[in-house]
N, C-alpha and C positions, 0 to 999 in steps of 0.2 A: 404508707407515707408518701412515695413516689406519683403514684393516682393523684394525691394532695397536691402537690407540687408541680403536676404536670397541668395539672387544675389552673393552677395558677400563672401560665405560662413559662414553668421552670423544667430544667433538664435533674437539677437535683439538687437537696436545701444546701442556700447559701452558705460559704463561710469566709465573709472580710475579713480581708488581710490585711487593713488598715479602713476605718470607719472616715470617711473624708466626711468632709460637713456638706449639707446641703445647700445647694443654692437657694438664695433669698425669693428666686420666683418660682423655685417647686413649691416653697414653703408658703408665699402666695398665692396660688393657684388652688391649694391644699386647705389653705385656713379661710379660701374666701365665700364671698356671704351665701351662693348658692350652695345648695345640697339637691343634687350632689357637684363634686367643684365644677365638675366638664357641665357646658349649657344642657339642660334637659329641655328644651322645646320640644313640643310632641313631633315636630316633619325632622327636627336634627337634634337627635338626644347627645352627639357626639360632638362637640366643636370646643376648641382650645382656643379660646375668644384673646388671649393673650396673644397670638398668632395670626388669628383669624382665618384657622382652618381645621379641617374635621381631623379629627383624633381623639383615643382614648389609652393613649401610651405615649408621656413624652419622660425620651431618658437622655441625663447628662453623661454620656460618654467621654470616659478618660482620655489625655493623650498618653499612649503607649510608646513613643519615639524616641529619638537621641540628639545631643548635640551632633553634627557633621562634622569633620575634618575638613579645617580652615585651608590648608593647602590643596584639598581637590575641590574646593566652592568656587564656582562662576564667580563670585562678586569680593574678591581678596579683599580683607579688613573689616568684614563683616559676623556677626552671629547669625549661624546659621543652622536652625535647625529640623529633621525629618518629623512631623505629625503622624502621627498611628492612628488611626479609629478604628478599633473590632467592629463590623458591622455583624457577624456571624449570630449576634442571640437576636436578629429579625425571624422573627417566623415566617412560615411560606404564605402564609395567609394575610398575613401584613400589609399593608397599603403604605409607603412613605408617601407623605403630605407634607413635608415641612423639616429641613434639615440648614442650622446655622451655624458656623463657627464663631466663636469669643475671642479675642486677644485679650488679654489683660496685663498692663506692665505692673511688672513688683515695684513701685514709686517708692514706699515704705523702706525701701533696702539701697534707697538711690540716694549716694552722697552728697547730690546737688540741694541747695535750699528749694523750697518749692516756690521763691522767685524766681532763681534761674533758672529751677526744672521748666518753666513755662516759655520761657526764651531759646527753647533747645529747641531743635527739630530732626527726624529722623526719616530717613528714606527706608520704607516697609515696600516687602516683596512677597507675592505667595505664588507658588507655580503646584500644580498637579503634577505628579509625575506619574507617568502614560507607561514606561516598563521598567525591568531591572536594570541600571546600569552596571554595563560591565567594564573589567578591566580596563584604561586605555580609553574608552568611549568618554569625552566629554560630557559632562550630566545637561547643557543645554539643549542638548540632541535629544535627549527625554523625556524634558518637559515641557510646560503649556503654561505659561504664564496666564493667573487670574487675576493678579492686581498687583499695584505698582502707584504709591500715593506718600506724600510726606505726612508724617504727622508729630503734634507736640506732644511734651510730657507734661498732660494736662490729666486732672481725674476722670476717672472712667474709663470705658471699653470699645472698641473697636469690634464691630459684627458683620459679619459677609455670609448671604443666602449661600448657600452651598447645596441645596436641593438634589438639579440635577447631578452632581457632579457624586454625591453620597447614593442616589439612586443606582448608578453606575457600576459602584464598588458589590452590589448585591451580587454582580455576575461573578462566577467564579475566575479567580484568577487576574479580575481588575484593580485591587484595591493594594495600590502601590502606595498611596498615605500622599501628604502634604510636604514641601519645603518653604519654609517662611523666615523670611532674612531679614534683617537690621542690621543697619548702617549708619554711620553718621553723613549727616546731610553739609555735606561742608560749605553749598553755596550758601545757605540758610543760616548755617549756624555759625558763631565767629567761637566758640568753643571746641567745637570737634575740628575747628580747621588748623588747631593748636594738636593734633593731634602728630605724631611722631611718624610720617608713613614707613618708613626704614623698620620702626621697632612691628608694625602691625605684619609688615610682609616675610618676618622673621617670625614671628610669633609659631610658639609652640604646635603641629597639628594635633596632638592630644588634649590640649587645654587650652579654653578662651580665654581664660582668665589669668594667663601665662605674662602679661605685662597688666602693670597696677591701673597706669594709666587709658588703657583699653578698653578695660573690665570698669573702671569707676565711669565712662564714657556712656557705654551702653547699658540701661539696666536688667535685669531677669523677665522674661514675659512667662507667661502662664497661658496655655491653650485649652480650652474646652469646646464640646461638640454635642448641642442641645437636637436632638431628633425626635420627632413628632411622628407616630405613627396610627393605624385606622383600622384595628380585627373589623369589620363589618359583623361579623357571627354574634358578636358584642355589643352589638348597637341595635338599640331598637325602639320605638317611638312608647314613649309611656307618660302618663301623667305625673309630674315632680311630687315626690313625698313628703307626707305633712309629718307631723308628729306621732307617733302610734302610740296611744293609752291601753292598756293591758288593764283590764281592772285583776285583783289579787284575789275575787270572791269566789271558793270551793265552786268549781262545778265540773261534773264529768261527760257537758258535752261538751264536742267538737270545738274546739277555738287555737287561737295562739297561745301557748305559754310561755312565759321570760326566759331565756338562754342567755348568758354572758358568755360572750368567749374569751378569753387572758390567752395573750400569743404568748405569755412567759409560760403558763401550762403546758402548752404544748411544745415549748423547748424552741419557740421563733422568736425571742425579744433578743437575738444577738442581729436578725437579717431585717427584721421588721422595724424601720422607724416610727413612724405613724400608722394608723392609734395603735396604741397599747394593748387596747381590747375591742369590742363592739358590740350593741346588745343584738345578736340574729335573730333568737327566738325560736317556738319551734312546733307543732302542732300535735296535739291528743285528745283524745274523745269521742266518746261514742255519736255515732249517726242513727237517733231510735226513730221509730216509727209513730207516728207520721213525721216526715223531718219537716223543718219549717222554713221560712225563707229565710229567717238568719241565720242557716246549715248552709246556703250556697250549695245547693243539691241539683245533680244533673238530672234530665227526664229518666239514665239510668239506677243512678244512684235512690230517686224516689221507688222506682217502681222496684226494686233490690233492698227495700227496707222493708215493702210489703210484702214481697216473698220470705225475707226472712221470720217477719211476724208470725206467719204462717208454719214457714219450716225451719225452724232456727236451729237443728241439726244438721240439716243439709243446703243452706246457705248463710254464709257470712252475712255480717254488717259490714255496710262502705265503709272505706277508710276514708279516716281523716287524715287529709294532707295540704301544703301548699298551695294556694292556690292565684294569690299576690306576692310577689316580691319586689323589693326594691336593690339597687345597684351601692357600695360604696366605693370608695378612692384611698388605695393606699399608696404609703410612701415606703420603698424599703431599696438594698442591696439588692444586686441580681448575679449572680456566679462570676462576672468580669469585674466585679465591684464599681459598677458604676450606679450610679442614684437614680431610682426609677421612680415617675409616678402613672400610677396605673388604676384604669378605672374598670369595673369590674361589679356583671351582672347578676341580678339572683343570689343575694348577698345576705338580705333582712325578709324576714316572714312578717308580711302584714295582714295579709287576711288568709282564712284556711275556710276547707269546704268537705264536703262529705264527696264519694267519688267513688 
């Protein structure tokens, strides 16, 4: 079962510890009109046209981080919090091509009407941080500031390339995470300048949400980390897949026969989101003499059918095996429970041959 799953680019089957929902563009990507979802062009079978860059791995990684302590933050009267991204389930073989962060505010949880939510505005901060801080050490001494912009509380999201910056963290021992802050914007905003500053620079270091008036001020953000990456091993120029008819007619040569596989059979419908199952298929039948051309017989395989005619105790008939396949895309869990979609070669049996 391990072989299986090593197959599959896993250290060992999944098991979430909370099924988070999929985002609405793996699910896109997933349900869209090509098959397979990633472009199959024969010069770039592997491109995330969503992006517009090569890959056949993009995974939404969790934030793993914590609120900060309001009394050791640069920027008093602020939320502030540390970003986590595991990058550790990249394989060595992996290409990063493409690395974004998401902000998303929890609006839905914001006391303000969504007239005045739109009249708000907010001074957003995100800095890299380069080592540990220690004790006593200032944290602006350890960071690098990447942005630094106001923005409303309008619908939607806020997105920053983070490429290099997630390329970085592959090294070992660089991947010190994000801090990203929110503030009220008080030259902008005539709400938040109503704000109490006495009661923020008192505010609890354990809890942000230690004063009503605070807490109802700035709302909850939500951080995600969508990464794009490129097996090259995996990628290989092939003509896109039509539809494959199996006729159902008794015959005992050589061809594909129908295989379904059910991931709940095999005890994966807790990791696997999408599909459910898939028809792979699978190859049997004899290679008799004279083979024909719809055997897809090599100049060995012909000339090993006449020997066998000959001496059919002391040589075999070719086997029949694979000898087209095509690629699918699934959506599943990956051991850090973050939502992977992944696309993934020598999947479906379409044609077989004698050999």
């Amino acid at each position: 079962m391990n072989t299986s799953l090593s197959s599959l680019g896993l250290t060992s089957r999944p098991k979430p510890a909370a099924q988070y929902p999929v985002p609405s563009l793996l699910w896109k990507i997933f349900k869209g009109p090509k098959m397979p979802e990633f472009s199959a062009q024969d010069n770039d079978p592997c491109t995330v046209s969503e992006f517009g860059v090569r890959g056949n791995i993009v995974r939404f990684v969790q934030d793993q981080g914590r609120i900060l302590s309001v009394t050791s933050s640069p920027c008093p009267g602020c939320v502030e919090k540390l970003l986590f991204f595991n990058m550790s389930m990249l394989e060595t073989a992996e290409q990063l091509t493409f690395a974004q962060l998401e902000i998303r505010l929890k609006q839905d949880m914001h006391p303000l009407s969504a007239r005045a939510r739109e009249q708000e505005v907010l001074s957003m901060s995100l800095w890299k941080v380069l080592k540990a801080t220690l004790k006593g050490i200032s944290p602006e001494t350890t960071r690098k500031l990447l942005l630094s912009q106001s923005i409303q509380l309008t619908p939607g999201s806020i997105t920053l390339s983070l490429t290099d910056t997630v390329r970085s963290w592959r090294k070992p021992g660089r991947n010190y995470g994000l801090v990203l802050s929110l503030r009220p914007d008080i030259a902008a905003s005539a709400t938040y300048a109503s704000l109490n500053a006495a009661s923020l620079n008192a505010m609890s270091p354990h809890r942000v949400d230690a004063f009503p008036e605070f807490h109802a001020s700035l709302p909850e953000f939500l951080a995600s980390l969508v990464v794009v990456s490129l097996n090259p091993s995996q990628c290989r120029s092939r003509r896109r897949r039509s539809a494959l008819y199996l006729p159902v007619t008794p015959s005992n040569v050589c061809k594909p026969r129908r295989l379904y596989i059910d991931f709940k059979d095999v005890g994966w419908q807790d990791w696997i989101i999408a599909p459910q199952g898939y028809m792979a298929n699978y190859c049997h039948g004899e290679c008799p003499f004279p083979l024909s051309e719809s055997l897809n017989g090599t100049n060995h395989a012909i000339l090993q059918t006449l020997v066998h005619s000959l001496d059919s105790a002391g040589t075999p008939q070719p086997c029949c095996v694979p000898i087209k396949l095509s690629p699918i895309s699934m959506l599943y869990y990956d051991n850090n429970d973050n939502v992977v979609l992944r696309h993934y070669e020598d999947m479906i049996v379409d044609e077989c041959g004698c050999r």
